[in-house]
N, C-alpha and C positions, 0 to 999 in steps of 0.2 A: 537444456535449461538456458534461457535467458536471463541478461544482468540485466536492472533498471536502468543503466545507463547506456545501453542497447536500444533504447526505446523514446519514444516522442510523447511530446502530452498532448498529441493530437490522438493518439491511440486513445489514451485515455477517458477524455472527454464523453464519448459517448457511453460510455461502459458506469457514469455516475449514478447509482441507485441499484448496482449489481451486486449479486454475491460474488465474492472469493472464497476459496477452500485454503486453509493453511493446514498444514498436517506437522506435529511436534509432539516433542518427548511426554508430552498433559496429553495426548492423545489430536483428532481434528476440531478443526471450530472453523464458524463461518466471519468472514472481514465483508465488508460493504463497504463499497468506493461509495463516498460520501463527498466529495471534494476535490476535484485537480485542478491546479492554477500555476500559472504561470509566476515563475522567480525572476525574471529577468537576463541582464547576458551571462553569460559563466564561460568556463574554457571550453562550452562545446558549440557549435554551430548552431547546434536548433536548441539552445536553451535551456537554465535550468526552470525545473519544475517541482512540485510538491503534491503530493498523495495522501490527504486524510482518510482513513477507515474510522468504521464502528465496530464496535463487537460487545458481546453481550459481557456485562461486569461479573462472571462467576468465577473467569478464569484468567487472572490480569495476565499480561505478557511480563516477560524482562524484554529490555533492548537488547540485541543480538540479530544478527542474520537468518532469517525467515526465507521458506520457500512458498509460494503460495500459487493455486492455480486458478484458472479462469479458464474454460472452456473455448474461447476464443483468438487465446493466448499462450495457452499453454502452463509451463512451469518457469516462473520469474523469480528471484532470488534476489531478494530490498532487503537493506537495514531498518527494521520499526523502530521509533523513539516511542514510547509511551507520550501523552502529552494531554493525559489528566479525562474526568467525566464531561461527556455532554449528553445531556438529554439522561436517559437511562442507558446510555451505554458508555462504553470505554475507548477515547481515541485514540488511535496511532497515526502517525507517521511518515513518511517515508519522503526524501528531497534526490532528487536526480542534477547532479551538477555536470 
């Protein structure tokens, strides 16, 4: 398993409009990268960054630590914040420092 702060938002970038699988205790749902952009400088070398998902409003999250996969990625392990409705679905998340 990899941590987000393992990783680049160059990775990201092209992965915007993808599904993610998250698997938790409500059972699986799918996350769609919605959003990676850039935070500016932080204590790491290549920057931090920010990860908005979507997912569908049935099943809100709590914040806590999430495992989530992606086929091309594997098994990455973010904190989601919750951070309210857009559109018809429900945002999270997640800030790499």
């Amino acid at each position: 398993m990899t941590d987000l702060a393992a990783l680049e938002l160059r990775v990201f970038e092209p992965l915007i409009g993808e599904t993610f699988r998250l698997s938790c205790d409500v059972g699986d749902m799918d996350l769609v990268l919605h959003e990676a952009q850039a935070l500016g400088p932080s204590i790491r070398s290549r920057g931090a960054f920010a990860l908005v998902f979507r997912a569908a409003p049935e099943r809100p999250l709590s914040q806590q630590l999430y495992t989530i996969h992606h086929p091309a990625l594997g098994n990455i392990q973010l904190l989601l914040i919750p951070i309210g409705p857009q559109g018809d679905a429900l945002a999270y998340e997640a800030i790499s420092t």
